[in-house]
C-alpha positions in Angstrom: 6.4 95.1 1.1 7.4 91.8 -0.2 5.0 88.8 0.5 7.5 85.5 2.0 6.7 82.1 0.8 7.3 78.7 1.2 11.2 77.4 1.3 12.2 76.4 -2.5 10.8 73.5 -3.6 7.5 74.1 -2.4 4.2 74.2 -4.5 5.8 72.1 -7.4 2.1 69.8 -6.8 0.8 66.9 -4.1 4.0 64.5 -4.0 1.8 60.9 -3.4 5.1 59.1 -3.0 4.9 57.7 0.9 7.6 59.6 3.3 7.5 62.6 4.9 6.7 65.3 2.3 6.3 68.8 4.0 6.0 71.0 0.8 2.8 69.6 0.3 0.9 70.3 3.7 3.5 73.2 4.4 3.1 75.5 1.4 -0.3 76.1 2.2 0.3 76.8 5.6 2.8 79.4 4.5 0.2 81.1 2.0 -2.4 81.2 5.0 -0.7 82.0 7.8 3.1 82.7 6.8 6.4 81.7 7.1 6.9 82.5 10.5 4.0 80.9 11.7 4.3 77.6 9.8 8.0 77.9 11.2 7.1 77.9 14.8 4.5 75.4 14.4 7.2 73.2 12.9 9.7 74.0 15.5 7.2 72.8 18.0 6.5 69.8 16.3 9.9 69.1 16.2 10.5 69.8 19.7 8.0 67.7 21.2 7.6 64.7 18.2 10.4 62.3 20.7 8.5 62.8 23.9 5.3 61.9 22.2 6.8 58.9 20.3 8.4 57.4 23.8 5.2 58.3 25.7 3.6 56.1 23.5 6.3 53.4 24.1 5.5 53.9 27.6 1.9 53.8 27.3 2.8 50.4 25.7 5.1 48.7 28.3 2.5 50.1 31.3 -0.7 48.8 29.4 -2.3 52.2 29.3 -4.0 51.7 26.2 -6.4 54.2 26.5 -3.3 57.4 27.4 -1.7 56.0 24.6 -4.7 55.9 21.9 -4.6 59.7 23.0 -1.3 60.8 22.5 -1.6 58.5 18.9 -4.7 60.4 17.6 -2.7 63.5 18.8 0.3 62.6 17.0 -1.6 61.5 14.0 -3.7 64.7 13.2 -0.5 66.8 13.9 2.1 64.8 11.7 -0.6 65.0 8.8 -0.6 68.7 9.3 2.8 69.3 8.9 2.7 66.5 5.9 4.5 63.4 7.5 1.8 61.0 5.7 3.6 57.9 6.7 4.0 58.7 10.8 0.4 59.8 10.3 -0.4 56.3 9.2 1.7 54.1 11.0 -0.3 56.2 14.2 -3.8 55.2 13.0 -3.0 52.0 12.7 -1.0 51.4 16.0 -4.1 53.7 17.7 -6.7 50.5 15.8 -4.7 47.9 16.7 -4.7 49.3 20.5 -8.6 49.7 20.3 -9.2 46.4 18.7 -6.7 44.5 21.5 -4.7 43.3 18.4 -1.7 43.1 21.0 0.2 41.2 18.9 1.0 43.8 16.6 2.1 46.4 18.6 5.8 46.2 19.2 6.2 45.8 15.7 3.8 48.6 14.6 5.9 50.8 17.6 8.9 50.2 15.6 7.4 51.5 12.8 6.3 54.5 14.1 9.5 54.7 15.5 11.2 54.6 12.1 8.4 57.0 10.8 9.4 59.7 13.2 13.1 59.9 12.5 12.5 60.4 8.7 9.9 62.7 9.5 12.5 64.7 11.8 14.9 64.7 9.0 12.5 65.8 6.5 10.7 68.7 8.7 14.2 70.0 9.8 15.1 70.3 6.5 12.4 72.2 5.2 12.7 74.3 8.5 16.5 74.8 7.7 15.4 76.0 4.2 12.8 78.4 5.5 13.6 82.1 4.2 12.7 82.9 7.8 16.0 81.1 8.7 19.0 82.3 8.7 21.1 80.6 5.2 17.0 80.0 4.1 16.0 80.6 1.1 14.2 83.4 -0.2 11.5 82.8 -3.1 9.2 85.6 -3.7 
């Protein structure tokens, strides 16, 4: 029985570049759990990263700081998981600048994250596209 692994590309060593780097977080996912798993974990990412970014937006516009810190520190912990560093980041510091009433930085810090989430949806749906769980994927031993 052959053992799957990560889609090519993976494991080639931590990529400190800022982005969206999903080999890094991903590979060892895929050692621990498997592809499939890491797969639907991504797919469900994917699937609900939009929602969470505009409920934040409307956390913004409604003043409901303390829903939106929320649904930041959920967004932050999950996009580090599947190893989109720079969402991740742009979340803690939008979730701070909520806490700290630094409401002057928000829109622009929303933007941000934003612009964070869309490479991170290119980048994840790549890997996922890639996946040897996929069909087209490819298929490292």
């Amino acid at each position: 029985m052959s053992r799957l692994s990560a889609p090519q590309g993976a494991g080639r060593g931590r990529d400190h570049r800022p982005g969206c780097h999903p080999d890094d977080n991903l590979r060892e996912l895929c050692d621990e759990l498997g592809v499939e798993a890491v797969d639907r974990l991504v797919a469900s990412y994917l699937a609900l990263l939009d929602g969470r970014v505009d409920d934040v937006g409307q956390c913004l516009r409604s003043k409901q700081y303390e829903a939106g810190s929320i649904l930041l520190l959920t967004l932050e912990t999950s996009s580090h998981l599947v190893g989109a560093d720079d969402l991740s980041r742009v979340a803690v510091d939008l979730r701070l600048a909520i806490e700290q009433d630094r409401g002057d930085s928000t829109d622009e810090l929303y933007c941000a994250l934003r612009r964070s989430a869309s490479v991170a949806r290119t980048a994840l749906s790549s890997w996922l596209a890639a996946s040897p769980s996929q069909p087209g994927g490819s298929t490292n031993s």
